[in-house]
FIZANU-99153 format. One line per field, with one value per residue: z, y, x of N, C-alpha, C in turn. Coordinates in steps of 0.001 Angstrom, whole numbers, plus 524288, in hexadecimal, padded with zeros to 5 digits. Example, Ala and Ser with C-alpha at 12.3 -4.5 7.8 and 13.67 -1.06 7.14 Angstrom:
<pts>
n_zz (81E78:81BA8)
n_yy (7E9C6:7F736)
n_xx (83386:83232)
ca_zz (81E78:81BE4)
ca_yy (7EE6C:7FBDC)
ca_xx (8300C:83566)
c_zz (81E78:81EBE)
c_yy (7F31C:8001E)
c_xx (83390:83264)
</pts>
This chain:
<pts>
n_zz (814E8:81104:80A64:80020:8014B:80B4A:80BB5:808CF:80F97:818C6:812B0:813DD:81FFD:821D3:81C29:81A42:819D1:813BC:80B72:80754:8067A:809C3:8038D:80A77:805BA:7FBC0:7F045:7E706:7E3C7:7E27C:7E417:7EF60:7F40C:7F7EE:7F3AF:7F896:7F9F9:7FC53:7F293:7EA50:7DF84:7DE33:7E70C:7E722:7DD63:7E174:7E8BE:7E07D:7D958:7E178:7E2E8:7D98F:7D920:7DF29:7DB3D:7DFE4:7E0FE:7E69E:7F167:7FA94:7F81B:7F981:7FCA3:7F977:7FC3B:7F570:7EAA4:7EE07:7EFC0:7E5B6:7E005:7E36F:7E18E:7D590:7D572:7D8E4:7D15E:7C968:7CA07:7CA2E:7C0AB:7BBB6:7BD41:7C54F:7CF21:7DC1C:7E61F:7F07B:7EEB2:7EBAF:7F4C0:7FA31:7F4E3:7F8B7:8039D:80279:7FF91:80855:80FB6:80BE9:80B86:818A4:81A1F:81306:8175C:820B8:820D8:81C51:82207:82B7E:8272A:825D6:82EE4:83236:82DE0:82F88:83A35:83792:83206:839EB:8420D:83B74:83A1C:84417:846E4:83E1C:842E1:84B4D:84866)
n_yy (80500:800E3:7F5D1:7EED3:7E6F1:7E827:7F0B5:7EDEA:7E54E:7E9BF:7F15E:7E8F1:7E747:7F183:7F0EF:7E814:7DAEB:7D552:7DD30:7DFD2:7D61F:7D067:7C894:7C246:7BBF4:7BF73:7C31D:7C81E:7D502:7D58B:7CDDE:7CD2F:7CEB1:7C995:7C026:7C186:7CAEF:7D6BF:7DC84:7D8B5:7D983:7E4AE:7E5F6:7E0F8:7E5F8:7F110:7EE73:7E994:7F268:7FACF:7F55E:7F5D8:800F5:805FD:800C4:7F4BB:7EAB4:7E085:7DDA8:7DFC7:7EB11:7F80F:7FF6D:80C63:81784:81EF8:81BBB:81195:81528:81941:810D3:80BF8:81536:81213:8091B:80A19:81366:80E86:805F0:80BB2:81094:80A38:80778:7FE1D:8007A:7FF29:8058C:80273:7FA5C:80436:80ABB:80101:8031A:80C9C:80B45:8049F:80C1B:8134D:80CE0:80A64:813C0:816BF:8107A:81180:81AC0:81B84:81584:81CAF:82560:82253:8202B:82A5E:82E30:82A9E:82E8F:839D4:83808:83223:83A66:8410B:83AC0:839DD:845C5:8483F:84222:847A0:8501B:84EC8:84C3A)
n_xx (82C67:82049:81C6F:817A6:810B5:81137:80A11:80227:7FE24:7FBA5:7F401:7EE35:7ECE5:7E855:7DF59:7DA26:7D96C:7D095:7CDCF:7D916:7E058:7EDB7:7F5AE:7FF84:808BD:808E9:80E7D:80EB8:80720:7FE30:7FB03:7FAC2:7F2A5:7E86C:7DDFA:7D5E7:7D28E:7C91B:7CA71:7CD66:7D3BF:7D4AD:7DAFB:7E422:7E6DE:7E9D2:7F237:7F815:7FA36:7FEBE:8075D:80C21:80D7D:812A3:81C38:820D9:825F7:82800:81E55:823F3:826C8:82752:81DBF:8160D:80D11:80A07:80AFB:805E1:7FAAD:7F97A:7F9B1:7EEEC:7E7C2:7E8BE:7E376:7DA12:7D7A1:7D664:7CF98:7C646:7C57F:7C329:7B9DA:7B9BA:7B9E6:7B272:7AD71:7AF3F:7BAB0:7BFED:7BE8B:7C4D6:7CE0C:7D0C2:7D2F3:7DB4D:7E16A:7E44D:7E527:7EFF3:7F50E:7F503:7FC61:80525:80618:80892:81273:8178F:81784:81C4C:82862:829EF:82A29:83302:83B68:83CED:8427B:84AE5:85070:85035:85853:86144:861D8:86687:86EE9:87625:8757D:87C0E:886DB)
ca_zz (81117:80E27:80676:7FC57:804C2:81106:80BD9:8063C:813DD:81D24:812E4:8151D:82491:821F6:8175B:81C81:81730:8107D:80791:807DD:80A16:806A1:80356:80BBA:80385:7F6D1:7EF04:7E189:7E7D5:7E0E1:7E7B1:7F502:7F4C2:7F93E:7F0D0:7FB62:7FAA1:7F9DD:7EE3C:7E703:7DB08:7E000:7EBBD:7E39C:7D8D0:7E57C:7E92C:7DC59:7D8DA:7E57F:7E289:7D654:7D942:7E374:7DA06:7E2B5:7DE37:7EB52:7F505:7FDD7:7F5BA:7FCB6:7F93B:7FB35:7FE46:7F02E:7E656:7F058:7EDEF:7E025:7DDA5:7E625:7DE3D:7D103:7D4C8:7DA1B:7CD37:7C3AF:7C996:7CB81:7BCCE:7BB28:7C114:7CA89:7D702:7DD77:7ED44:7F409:7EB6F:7EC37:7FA4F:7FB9C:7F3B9:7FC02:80717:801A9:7FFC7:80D44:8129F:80B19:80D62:81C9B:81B0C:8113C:8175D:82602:82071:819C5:8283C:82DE6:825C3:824E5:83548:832DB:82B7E:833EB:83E6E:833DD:83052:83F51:84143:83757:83B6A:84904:84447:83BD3:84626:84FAF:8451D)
ca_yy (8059D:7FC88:7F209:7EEDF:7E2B7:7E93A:7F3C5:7EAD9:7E130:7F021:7F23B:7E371:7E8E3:7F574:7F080:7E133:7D5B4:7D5ED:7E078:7E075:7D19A:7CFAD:7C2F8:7C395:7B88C:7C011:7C6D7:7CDB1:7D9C7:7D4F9:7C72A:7CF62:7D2BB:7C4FD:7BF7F:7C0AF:7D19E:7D769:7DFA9:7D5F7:7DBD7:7E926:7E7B8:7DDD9:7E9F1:7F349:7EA61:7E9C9:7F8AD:7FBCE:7F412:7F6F0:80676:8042B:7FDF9:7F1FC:7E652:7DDD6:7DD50:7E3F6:7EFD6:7FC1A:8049F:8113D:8189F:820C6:815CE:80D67:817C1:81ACE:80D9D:80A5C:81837:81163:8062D:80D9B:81852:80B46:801E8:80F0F:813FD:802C9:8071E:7F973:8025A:800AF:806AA:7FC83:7F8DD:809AB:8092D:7FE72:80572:811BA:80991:80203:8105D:815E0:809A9:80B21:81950:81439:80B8E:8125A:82063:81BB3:812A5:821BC:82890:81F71:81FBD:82FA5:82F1B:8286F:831BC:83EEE:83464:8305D:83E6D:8442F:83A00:83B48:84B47:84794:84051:84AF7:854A5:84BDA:84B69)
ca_xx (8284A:81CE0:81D8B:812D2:8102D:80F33:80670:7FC0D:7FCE4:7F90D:7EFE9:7EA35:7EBC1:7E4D6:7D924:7D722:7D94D:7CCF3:7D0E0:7E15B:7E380:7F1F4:7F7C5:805A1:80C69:8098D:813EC:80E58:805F1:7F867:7F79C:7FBB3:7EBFD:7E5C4:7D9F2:7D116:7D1B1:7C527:7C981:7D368:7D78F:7D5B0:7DF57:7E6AC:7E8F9:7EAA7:7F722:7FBBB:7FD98:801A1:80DB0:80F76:80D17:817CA:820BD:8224B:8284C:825EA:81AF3:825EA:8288E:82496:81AB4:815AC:8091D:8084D:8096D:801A9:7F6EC:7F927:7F748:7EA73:7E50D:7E8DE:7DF99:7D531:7D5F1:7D59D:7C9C1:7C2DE:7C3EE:7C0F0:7B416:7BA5B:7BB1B:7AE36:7AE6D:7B301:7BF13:7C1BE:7C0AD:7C9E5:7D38E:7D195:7D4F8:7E1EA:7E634:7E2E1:7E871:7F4A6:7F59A:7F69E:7FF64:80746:807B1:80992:81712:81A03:8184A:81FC4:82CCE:82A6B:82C18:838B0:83DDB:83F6B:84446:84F72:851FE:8518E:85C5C:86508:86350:86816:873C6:8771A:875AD:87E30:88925)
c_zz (8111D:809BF:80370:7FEEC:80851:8100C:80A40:80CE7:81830:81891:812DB:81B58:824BB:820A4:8179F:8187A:81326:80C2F:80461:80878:806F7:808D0:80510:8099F:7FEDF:7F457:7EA63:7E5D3:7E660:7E5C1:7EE4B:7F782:7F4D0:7F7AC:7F428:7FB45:7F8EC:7F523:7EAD5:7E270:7DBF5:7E359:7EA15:7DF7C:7DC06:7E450:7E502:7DBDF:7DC7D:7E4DB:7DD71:7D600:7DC41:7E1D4:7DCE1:7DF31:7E1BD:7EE8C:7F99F:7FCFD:7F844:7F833:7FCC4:7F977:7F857:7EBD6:7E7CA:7ED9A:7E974:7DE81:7DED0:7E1A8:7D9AA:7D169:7D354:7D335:7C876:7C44E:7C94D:7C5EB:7B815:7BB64:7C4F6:7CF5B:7D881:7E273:7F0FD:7F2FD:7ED0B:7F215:7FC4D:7FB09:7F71F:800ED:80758:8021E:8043E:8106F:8117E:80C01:81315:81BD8:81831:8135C:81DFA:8247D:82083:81FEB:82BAD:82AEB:824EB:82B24:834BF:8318C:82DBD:83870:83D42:834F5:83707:840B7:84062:8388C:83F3E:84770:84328:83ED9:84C2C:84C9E:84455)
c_yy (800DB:7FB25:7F2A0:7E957:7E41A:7ED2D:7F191:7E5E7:7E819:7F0D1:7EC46:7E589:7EE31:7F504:7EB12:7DEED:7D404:7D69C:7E0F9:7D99D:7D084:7C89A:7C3E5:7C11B:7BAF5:7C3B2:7CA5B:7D111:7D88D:7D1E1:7C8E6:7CF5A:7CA14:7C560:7BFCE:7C719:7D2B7:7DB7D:7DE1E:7D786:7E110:7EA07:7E593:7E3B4:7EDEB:7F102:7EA89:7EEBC:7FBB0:7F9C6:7F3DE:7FD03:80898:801F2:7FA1B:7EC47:7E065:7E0C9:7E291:7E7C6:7F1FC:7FE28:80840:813CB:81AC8:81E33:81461:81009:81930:8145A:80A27:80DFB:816B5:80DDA:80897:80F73:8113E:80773:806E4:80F7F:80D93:803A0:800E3:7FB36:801D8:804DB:80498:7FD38:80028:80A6B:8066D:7FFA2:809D9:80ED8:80674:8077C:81304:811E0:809EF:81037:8177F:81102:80CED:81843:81F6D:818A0:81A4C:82590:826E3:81ECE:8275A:8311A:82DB9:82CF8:836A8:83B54:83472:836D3:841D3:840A2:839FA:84359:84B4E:8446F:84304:8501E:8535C:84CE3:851A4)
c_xx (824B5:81E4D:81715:80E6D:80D37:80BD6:802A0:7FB65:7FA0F:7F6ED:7EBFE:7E862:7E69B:7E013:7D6D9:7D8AE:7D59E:7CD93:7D520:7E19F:7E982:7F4E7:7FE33:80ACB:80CE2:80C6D:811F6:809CF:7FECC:7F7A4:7FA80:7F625:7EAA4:7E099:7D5AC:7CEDD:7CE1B:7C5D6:7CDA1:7D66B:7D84C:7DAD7:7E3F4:7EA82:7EB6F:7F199:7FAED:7FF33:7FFF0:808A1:80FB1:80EB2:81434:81BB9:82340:82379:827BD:822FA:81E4B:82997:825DA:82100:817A3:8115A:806D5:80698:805A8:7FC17:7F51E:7F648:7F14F:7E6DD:7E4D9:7E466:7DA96:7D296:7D45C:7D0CC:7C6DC:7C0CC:7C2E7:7BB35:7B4E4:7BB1A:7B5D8:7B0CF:7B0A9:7B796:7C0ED:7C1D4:7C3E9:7CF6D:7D55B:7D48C:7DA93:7E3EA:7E5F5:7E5F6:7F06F:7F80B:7F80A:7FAB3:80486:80A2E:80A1B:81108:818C5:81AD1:81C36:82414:82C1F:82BBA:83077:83C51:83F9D:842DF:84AB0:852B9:854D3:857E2:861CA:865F7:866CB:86E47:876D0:87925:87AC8:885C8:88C1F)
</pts>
């Protein structure tokens, strides 16, 4: 599974440094988001609810694609009805969740191949027996 860590460093890979910069020494999930981000409290708040959507308790608690999303849409729905979303800032969010989507649905493909693998296995065993 992804960690909460490793899904915010692949989306620094996916969305630049610019955007995503993550601080690799830092442990609460805000000050993960490096003061230089062109959308600092935005991606900053991003970060946050992500790990607390995810019920994570450390940086390398897993998390998972639904939450991740639920909690990107909570931002979104709350600067919006802020009137604080311009275009930009709503484009960026579109893109943390498109990135995380990737990043979240390709881990999910890849432990769903394992699985018939496991099962065929364990049939063959069974059938040996």
């Amino acid at each position: 599974m992804t960690s909460f860590y490793n899904l915010l460093v692949s989306l620094e890979e996916k969305l630049g440094r610019v955007l995503l910069p993550v601080d690799h020494t830092a442990v609460e999930p805000a000050r993960l988001i490096l003061s230089s981000a062109a959308f600092l409290e935005l991606t900053r708040s991003v970060a946050s609810e992500i790990f607390l959507e995810n019920a994570c308790k450390t940086r390398e608690d897993p998390v998972t694609l639904y939450p991740t999303l639920d909690a990107i849409g909570r931002i979104k729905k709350d600067h919006r009805s802020r009137e604080a979303l311009d275009l930009v800032a709503a484009d960026f969010l579109e893109q943390i969740g498109a990135a995380a989507i990737q990043v979240l649905t390709h881990e999910a493909c890849d432990n769903s191949n394992l699985a018939p693998l496991s099962r065929s296995r364990s049939q063959r065993e069974f059938a040996r027996t």
